[in-house]
NUMILO-944616 format. One line per 4 residues: number of its first residue (from 1); their letters; for each residue x, z, y of N, C-alpha, C. Coordinates in Angstrom, 2 decimals. Example, Ala and Ser with C-alpha at 12.3 -4.5 7.8 and 13.67 -1.06 7.14 Angstrom:
1) as) 13.19 7.80 -5.69 12.30 7.80 -4.50 13.20 7.80 -3.30 | 12.85 7.08 -2.25 13.67 7.14 -1.06 12.90 7.87 0.03 $
//
This chain:
1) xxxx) 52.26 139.97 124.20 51.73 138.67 124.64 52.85 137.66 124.78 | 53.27 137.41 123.75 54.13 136.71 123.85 53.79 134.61 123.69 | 52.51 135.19 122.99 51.92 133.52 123.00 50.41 133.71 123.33 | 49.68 132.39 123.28 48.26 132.17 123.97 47.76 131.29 123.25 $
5) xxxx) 46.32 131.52 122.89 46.00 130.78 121.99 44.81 129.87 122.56 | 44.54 128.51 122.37 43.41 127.62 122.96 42.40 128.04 122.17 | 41.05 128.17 122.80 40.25 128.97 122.18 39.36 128.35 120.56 | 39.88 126.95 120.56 39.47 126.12 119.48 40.63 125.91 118.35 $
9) xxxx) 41.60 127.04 118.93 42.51 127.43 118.14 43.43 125.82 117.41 | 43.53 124.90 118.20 44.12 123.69 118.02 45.57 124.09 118.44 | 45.97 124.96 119.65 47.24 124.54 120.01 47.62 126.01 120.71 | 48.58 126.43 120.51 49.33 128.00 121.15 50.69 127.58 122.07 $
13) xxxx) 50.23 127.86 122.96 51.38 128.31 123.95 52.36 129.57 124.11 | 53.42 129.62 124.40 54.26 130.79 124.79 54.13 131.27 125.67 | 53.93 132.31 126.54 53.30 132.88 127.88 54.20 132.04 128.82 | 55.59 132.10 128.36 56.25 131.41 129.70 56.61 130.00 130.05 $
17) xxxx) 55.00 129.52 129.03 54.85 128.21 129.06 55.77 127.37 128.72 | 56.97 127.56 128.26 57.92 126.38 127.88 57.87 125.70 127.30 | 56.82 126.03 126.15 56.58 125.39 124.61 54.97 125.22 124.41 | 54.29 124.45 123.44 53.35 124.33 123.31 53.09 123.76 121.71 $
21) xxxx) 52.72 124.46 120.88 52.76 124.75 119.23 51.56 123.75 118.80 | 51.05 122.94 118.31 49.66 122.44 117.31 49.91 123.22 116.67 | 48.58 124.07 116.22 48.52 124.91 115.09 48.53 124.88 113.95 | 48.29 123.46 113.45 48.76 123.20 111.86 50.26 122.68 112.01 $
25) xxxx) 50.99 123.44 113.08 52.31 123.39 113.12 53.47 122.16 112.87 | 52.43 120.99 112.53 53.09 119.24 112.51 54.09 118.86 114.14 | 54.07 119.18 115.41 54.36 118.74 116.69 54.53 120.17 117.55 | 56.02 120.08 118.08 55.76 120.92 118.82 56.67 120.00 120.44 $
29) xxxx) 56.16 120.48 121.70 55.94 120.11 122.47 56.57 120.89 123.46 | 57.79 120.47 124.73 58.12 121.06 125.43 57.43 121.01 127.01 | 56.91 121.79 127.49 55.48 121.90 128.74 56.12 121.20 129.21 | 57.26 120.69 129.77 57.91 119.76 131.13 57.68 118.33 130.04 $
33) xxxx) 57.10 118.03 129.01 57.37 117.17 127.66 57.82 115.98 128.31 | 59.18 116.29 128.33 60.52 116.03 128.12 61.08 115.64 126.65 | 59.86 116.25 125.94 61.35 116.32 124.37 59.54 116.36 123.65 | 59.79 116.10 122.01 58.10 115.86 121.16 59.09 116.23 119.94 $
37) xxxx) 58.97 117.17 119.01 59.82 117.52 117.84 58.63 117.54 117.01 | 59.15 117.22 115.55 58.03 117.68 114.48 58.60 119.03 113.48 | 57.86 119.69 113.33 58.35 120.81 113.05 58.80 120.14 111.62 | 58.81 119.65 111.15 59.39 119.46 109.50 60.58 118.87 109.78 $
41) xxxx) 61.32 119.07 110.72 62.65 117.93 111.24 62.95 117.00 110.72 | 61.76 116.04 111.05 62.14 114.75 110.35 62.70 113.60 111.20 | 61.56 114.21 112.20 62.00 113.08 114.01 62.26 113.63 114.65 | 63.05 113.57 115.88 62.95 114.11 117.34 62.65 113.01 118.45 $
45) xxxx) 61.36 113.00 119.62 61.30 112.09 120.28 61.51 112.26 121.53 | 61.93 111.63 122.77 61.80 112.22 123.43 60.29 111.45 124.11 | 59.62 111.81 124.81 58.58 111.55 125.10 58.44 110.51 125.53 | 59.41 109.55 126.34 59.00 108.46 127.37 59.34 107.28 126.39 $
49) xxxx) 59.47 108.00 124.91 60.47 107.10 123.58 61.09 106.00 123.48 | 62.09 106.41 124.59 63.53 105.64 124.75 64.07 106.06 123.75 | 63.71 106.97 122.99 64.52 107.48 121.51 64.25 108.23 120.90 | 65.17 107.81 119.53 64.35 108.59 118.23 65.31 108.71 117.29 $
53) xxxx) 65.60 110.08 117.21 66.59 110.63 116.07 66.28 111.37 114.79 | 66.44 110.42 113.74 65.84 110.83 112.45 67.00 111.88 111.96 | 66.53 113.10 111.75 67.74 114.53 111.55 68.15 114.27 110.36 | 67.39 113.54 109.46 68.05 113.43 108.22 69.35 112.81 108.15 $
57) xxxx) 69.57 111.88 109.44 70.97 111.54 110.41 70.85 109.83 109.31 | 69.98 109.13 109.08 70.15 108.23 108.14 69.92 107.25 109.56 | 69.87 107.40 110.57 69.83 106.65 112.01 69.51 107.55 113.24 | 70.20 106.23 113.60 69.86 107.07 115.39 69.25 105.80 116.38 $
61) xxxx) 68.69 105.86 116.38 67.62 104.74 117.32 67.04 104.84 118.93 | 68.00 103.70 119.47 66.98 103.85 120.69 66.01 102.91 120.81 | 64.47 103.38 121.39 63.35 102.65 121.13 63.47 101.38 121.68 | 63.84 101.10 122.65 63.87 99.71 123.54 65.29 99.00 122.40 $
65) xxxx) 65.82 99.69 121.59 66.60 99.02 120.71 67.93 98.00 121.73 | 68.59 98.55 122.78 69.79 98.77 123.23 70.57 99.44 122.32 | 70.57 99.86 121.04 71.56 100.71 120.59 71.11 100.83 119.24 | 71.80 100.74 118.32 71.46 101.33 116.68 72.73 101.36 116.31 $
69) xxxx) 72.60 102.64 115.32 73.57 103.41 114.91 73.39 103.92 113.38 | 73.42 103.02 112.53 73.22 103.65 110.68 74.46 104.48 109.97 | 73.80 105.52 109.86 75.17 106.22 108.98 74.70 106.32 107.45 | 75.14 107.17 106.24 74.61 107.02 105.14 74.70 108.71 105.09 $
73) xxxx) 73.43 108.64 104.65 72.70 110.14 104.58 73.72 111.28 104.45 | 74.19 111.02 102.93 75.30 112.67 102.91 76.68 112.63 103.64 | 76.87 111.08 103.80 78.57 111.10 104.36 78.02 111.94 105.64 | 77.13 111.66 106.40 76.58 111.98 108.00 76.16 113.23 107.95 $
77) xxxx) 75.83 113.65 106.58 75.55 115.38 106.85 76.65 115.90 106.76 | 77.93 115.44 106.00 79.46 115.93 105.81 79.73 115.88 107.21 | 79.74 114.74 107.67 80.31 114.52 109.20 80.15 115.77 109.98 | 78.33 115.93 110.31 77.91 116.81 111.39 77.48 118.09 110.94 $
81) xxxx) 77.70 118.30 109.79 77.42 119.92 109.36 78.78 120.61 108.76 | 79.73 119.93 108.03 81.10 120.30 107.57 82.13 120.03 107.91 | 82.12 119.20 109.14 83.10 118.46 109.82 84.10 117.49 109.86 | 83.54 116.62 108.29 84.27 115.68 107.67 84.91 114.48 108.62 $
85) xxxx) 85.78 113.86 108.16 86.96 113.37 109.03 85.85 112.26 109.17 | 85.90 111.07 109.91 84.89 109.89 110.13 86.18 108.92 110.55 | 86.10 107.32 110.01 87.01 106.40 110.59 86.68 105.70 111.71 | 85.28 105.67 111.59 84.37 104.76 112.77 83.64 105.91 113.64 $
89) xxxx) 82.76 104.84 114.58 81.49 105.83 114.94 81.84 107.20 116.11 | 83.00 106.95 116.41 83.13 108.38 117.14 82.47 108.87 117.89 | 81.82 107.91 119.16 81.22 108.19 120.15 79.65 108.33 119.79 | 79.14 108.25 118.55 78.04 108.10 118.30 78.01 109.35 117.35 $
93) xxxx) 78.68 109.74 116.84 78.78 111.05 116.17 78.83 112.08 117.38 | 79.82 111.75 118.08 79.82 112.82 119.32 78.54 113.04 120.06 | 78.43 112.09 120.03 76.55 111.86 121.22 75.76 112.99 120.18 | 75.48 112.49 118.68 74.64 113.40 118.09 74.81 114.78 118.07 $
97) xxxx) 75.95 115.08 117.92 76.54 116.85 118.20 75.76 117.31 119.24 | 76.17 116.66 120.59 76.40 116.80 121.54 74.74 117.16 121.73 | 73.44 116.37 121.08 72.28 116.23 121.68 71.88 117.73 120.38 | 72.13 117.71 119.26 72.10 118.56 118.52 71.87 120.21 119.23 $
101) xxxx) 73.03 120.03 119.66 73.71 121.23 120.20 72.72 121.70 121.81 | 72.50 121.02 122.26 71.39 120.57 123.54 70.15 121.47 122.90 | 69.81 120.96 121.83 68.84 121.43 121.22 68.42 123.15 120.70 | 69.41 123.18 120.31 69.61 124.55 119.42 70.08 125.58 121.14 $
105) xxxx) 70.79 125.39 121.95 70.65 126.39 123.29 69.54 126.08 124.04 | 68.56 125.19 123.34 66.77 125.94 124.23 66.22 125.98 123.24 | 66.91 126.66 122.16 65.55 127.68 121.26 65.22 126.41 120.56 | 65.63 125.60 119.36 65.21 125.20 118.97 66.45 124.39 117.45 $
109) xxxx) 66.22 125.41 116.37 66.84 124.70 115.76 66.61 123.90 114.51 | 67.81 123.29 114.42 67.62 121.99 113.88 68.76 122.26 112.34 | 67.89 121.82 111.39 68.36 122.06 110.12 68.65 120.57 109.38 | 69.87 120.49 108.85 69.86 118.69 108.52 69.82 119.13 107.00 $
113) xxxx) 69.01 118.46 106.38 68.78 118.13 104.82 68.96 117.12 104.26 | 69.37 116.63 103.07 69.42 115.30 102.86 68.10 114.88 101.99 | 67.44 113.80 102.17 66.34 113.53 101.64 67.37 112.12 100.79 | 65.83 112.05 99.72 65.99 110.40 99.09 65.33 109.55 99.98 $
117) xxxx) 65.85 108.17 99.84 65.35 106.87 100.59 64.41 106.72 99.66 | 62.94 105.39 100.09 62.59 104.89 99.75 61.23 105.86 98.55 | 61.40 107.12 99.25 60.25 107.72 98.99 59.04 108.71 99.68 | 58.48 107.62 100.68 57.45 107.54 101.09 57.80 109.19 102.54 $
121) xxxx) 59.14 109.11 102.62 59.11 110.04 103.64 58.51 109.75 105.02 | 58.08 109.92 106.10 57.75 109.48 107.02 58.87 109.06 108.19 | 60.47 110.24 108.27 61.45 109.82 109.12 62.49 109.20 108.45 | 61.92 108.77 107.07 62.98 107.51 106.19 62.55 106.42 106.70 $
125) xxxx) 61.00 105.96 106.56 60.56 104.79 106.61 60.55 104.66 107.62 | 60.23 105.14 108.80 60.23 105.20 110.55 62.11 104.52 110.20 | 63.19 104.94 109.92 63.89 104.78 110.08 64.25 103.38 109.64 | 64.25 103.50 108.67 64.21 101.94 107.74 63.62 100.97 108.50 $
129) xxxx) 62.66 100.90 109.11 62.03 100.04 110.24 62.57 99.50 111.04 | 63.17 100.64 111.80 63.66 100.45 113.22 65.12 99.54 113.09 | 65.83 99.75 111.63 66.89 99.30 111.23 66.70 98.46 110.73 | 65.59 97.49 110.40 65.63 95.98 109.75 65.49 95.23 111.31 $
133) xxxx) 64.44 95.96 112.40 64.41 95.13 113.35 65.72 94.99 114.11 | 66.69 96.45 114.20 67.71 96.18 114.53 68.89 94.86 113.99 | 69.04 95.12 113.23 69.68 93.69 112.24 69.50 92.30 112.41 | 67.98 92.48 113.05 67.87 90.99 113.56 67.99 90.53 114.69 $
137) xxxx) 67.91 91.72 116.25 68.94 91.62 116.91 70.39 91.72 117.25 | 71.08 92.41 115.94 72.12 92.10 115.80 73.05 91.07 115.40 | 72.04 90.04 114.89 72.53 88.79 114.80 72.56 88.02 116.19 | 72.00 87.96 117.21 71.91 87.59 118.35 72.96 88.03 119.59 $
141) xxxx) 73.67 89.30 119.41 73.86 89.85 119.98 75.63 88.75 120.73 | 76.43 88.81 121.40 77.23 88.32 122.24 78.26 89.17 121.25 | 79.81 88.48 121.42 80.91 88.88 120.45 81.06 90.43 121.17 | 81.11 90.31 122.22 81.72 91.24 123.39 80.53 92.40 123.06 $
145) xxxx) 79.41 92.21 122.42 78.24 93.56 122.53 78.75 94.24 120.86 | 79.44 93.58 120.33 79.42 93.55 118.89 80.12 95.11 118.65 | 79.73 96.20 117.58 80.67 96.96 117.25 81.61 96.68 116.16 | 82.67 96.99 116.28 83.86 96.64 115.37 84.36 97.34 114.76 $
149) xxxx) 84.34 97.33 113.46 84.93 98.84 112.39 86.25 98.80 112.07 | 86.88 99.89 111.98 87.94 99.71 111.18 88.52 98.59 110.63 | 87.89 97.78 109.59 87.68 97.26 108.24 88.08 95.82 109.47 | 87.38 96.04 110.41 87.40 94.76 111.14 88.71 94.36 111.80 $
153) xxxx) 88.95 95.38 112.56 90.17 95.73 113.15 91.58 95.10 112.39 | 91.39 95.76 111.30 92.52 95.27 110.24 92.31 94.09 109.26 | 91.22 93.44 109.63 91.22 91.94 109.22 91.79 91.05 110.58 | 91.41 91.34 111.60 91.79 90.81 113.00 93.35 91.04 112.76 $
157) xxxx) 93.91 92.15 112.97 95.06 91.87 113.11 96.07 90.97 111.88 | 95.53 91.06 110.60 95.86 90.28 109.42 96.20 89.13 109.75 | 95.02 88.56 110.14 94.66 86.92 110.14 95.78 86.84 111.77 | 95.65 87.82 112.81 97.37 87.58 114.01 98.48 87.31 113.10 $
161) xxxx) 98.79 88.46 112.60 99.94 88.13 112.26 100.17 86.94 111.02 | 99.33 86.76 110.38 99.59 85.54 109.48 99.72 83.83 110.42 | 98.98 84.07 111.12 99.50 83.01 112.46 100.70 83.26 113.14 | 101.05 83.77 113.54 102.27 84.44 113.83 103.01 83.46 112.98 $
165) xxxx) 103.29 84.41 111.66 104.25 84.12 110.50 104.20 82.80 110.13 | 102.81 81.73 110.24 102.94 80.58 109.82 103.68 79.58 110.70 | 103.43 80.32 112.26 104.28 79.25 113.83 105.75 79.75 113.49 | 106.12 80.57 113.14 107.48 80.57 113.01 108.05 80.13 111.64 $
169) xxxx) 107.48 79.65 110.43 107.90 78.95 109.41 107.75 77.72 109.66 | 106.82 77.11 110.46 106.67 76.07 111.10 108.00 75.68 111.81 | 108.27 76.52 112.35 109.29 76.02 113.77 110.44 76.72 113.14 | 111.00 77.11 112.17 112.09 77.75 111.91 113.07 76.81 111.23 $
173) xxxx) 114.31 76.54 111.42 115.21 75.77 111.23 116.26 76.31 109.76 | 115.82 77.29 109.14 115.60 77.46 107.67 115.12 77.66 106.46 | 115.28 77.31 105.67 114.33 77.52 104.18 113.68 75.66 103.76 | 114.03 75.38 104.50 112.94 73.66 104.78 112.76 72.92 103.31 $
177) xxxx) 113.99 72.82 102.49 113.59 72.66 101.42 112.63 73.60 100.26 | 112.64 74.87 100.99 111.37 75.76 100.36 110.20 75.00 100.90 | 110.30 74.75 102.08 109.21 74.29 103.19 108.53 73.60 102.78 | 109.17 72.27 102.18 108.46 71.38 101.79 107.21 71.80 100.98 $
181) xxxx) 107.72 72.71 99.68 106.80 73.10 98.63 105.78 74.26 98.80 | 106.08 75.18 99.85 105.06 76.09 100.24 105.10 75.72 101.77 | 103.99 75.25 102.41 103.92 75.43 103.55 102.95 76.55 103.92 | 102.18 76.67 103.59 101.41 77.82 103.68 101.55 78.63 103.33 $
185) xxxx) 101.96 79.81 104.55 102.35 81.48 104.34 101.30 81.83 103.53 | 99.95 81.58 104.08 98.46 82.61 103.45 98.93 81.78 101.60 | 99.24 80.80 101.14 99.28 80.52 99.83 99.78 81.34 99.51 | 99.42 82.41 97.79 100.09 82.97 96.80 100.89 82.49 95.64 $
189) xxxx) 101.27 82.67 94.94 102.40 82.20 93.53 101.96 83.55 92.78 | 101.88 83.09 91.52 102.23 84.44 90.91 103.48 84.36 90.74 | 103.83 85.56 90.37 105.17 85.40 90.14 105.71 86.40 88.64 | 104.65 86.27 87.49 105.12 86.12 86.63 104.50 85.07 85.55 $
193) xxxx) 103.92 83.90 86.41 103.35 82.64 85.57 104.39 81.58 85.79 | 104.47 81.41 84.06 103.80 81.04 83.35 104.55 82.65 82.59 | 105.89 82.65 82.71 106.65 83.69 82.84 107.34 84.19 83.82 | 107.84 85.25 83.93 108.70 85.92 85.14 110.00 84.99 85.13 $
197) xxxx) 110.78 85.29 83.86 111.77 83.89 83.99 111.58 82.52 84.64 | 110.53 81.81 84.42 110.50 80.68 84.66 110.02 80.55 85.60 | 109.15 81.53 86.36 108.75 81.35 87.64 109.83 81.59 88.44 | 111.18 82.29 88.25 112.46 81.96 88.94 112.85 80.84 88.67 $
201) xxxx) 112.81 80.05 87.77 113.67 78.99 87.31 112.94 77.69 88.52 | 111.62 77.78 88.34 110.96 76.74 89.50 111.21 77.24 90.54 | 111.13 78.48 90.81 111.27 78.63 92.06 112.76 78.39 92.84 | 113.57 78.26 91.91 114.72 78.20 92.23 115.13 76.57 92.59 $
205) xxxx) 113.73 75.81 91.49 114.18 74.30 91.76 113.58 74.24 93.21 | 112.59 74.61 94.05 112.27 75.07 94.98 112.88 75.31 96.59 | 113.24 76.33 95.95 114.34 76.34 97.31 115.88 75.79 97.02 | 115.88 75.03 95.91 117.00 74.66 96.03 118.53 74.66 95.73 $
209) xxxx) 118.04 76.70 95.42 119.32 77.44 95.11 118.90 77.30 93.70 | 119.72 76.70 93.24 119.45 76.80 91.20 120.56 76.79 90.37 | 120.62 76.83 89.18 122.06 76.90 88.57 122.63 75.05 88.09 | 121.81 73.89 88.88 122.18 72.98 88.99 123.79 72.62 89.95 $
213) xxxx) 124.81 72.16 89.50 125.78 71.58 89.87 125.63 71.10 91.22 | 125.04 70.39 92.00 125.19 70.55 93.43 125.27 71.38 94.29 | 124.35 72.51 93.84 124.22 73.69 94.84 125.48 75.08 94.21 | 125.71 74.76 92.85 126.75 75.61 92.22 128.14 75.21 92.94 $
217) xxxx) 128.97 74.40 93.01 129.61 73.40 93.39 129.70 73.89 94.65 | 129.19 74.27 95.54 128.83 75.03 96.69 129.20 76.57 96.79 | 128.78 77.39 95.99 129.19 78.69 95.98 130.01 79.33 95.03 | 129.90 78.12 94.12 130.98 78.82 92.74 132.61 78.35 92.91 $
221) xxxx) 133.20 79.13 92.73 134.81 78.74 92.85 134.86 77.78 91.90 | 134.31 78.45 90.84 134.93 78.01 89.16 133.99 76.71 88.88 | 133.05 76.31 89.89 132.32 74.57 88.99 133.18 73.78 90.07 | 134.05 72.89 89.97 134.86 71.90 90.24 134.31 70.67 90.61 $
225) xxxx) 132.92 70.19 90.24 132.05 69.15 90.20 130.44 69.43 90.83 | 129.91 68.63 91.20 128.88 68.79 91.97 127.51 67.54 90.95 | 128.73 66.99 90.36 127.93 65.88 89.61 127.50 66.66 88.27 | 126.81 65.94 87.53 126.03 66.14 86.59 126.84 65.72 84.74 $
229) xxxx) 127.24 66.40 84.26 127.89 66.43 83.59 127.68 64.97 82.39 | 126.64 64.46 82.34 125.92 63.44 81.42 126.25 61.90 82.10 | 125.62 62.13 83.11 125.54 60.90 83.67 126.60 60.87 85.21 | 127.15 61.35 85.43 128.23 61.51 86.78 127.64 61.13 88.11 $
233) xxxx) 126.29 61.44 88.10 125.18 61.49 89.23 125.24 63.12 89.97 | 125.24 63.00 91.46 124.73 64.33 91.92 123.54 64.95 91.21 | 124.42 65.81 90.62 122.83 66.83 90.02 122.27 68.02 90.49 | 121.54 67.45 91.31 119.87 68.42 92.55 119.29 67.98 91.43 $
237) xxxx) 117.98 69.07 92.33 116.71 68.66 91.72 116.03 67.47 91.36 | 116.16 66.77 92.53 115.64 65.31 92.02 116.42 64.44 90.69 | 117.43 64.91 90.57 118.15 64.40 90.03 117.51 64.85 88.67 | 117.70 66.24 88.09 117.21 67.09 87.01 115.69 66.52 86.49 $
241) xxxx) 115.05 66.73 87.68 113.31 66.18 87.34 112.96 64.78 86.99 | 113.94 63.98 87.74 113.23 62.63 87.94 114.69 61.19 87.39 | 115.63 61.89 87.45 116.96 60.54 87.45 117.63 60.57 85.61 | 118.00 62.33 85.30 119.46 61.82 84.36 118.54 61.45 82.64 $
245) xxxx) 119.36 60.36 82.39 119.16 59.83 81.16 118.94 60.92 79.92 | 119.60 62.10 80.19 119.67 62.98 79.07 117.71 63.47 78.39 | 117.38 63.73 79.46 116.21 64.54 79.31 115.08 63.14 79.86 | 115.43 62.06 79.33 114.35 60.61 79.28 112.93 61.54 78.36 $
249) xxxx) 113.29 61.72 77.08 112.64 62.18 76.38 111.07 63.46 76.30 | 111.86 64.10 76.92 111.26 65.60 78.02 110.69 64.89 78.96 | 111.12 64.35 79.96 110.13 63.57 80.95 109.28 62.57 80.74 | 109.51 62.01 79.55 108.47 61.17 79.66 106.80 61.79 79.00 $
253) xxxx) 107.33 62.65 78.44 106.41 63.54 77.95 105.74 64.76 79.04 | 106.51 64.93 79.55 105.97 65.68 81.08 105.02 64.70 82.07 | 105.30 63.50 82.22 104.67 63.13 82.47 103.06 62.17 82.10 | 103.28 62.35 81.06 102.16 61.84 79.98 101.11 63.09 80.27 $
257) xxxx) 101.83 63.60 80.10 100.90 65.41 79.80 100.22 65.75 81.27 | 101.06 65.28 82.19 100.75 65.58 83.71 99.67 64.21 84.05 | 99.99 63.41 83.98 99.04 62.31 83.98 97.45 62.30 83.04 | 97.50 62.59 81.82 96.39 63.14 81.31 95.68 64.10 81.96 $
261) xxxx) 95.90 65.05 83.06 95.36 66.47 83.04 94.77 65.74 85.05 | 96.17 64.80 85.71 95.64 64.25 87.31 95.52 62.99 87.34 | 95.24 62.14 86.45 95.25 60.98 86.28 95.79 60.21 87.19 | 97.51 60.74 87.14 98.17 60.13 87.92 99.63 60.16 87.85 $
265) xxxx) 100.81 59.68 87.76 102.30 60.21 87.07 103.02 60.67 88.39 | 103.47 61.71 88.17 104.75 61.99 88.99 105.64 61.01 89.72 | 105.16 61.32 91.33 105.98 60.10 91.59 107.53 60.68 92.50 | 107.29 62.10 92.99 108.17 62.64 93.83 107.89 64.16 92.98 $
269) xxxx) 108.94 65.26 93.87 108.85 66.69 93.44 107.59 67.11 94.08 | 107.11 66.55 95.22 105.51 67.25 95.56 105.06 67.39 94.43 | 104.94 66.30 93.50 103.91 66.49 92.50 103.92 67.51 91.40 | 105.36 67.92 91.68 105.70 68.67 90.61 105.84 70.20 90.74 $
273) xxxx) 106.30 70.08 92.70 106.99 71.63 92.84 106.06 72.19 93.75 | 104.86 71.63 94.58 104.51 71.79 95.35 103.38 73.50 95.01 | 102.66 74.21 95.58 102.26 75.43 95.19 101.01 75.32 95.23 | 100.44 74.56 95.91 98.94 74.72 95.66 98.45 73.20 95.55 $
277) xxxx) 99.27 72.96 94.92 98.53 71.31 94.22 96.90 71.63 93.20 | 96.10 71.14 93.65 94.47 71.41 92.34 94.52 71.86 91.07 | 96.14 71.23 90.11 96.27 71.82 89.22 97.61 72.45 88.82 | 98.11 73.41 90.09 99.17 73.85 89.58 99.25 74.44 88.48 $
281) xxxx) 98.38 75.61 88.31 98.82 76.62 86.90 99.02 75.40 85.84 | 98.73 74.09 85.28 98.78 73.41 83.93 100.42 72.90 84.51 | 100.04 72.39 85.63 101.29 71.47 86.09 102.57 72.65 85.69 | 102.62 74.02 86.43 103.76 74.64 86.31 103.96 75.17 84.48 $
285) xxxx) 102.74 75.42 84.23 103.00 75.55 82.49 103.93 74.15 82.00 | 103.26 73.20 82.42 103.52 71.72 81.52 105.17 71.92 81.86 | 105.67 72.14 83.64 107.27 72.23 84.07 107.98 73.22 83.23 | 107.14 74.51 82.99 108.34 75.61 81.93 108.30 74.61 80.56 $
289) xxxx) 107.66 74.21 79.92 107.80 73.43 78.92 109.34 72.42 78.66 | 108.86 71.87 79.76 109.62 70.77 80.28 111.44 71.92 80.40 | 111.53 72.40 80.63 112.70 73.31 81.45 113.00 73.97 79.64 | 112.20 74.35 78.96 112.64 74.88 78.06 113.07 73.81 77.08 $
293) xxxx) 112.51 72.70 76.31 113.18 71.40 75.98 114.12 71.21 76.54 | 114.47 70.87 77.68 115.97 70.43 78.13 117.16 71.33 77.78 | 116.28 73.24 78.09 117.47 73.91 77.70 118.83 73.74 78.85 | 118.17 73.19 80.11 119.54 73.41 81.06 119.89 74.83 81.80 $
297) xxx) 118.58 75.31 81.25 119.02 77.05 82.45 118.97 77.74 81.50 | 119.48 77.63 79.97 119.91 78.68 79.42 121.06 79.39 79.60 | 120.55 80.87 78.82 121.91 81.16 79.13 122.13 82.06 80.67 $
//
């Protein structure tokens, strides 16, 4: 006598009453009902349905919807049946073990399978439900209620330290003639457009350090002159881009070409050196052009 049967044969009990079976075996029922399982482990409820755990583990739902928790079907059976590593979710993986395990030491176990979505299962679509309404209180929800992934974590700290890095290029008392032309840390360059060569060669008009006579004149023993060999002008950059008579020819054509493309001529090196001008990539093509005609950084 280990069970008892209702005499309309609807529902069997265990003598020591703990349990209580429907006989077409869909619900089974703990006598203190405390706990509502379906025998096909699709749901587990607990009765007063503050909650509802779909075993297929594709959610974990509490009914008053204080809490939702979506995992994706096989990663979550890896998780809680093979013990796969997880980046997020800890305390919510733990909770499920934890209630799992609850389960299986009063006689009752629990088998996780992976089903397909979106075919007419009953603890898919129960699930799918509960997780669209969730979503739309999760748009509502306060920054401070918010969960934060990984993924998040390391965008947060990204976007710190790029603030960071931009207040101290800001406030830093070197590079300034780089400064001018990149102020923005978050801006990229490639750095083999138009070529790898020539993206040194600008970049060099850039910061400044270039194989122009002012700044050579400076570190080289052997250049004697700081001026410009053509015209006996300091030859910097401005000088190279915008002043010596030699390369009239080259510039005026640089700027024809640059004016066609911003309908507007070069009036300073912003226009020329700057990094995220609207049309740099033509502008810095049109400058290697320009740099290769003159032929001053050969060599």
């Amino acid at each position: 006598m280990t069970e008892v049967y209702c005499t309309d044969m609807t529902e069997v009990y265990s003598t020591d009453m703990t349990e209580v079976y429907c006989t077409d075996m869909t619900e089974v029922y703990s006598t203190d009902m405390t706990e509502v399982y379906c025998t096909d482990m699709t749901e587990v409820y607990s009765t007063d349905m503050t909650e509802v755990y779909c075993t297929d583990m594709t959610g974990v739902y509490c009914t008053d919807m204080t809490g939702v928790y979506c995992l994706l079907c096989q990663t979550a059976l890896g998780i809680l049946t093979l013990n796969w590593k997880s980046d997020s979710y800890h305390q919510t993986i733990n909770e499920i073990k934890g209630k799992i395990k609850n389960l299986n030491e009063h006689g009752f176990l629990i088998n996780l399978n992976w089903t397909p979505g979106h075919a007419n299962i009953k603890g898919n679509d129960e699930a799918d439900s509960l997780a669209k309404e969730a979503a739309k209180e999760a748009e509502t929800l306060a920054v401070d209620d918010k969960v934060f992934t990984k993924q998040d974590v390391k965008k947060a700290a990204r976007n710190s330290v790029t603030k960071k890095w931009q207040r101290r290029w800001e406030n830093s008392d070197t590079g300034r003639h780089y400064f001018r032309f990149h102020p923005e840390v978050k801006d990229k360059v490639k750095k083999d457009f138009p070529s790898k060569k020539m993206y040194n060669i600008i970049n060099s008009l850039r910061t400044g350090y270039s194989k122009l006579n002012a700044y050579q004149f400076i570190i080289n023993q052997h250049i004697n002159t700081e001026t410009c060999h053509h015209c006996k002008q300091k030859e910097n950059v401005q000088h190279y881009l915008f002043e010596c008579n030699l390369y009239s020819d080259a510039r005026d054509k640089l700027f024809h070409q640059i004016y066609f493309i911003t309908g507007q001529i070069p009036t300073d090196l912003d226009n020329l050196l700057t990094i995220n001008l609207p049309n740099a990539e033509n502008i810095n093509q049109l400058l290697a052009e320009y740099i290769e005609e003159t032929n001053r950084f050969s060599g």
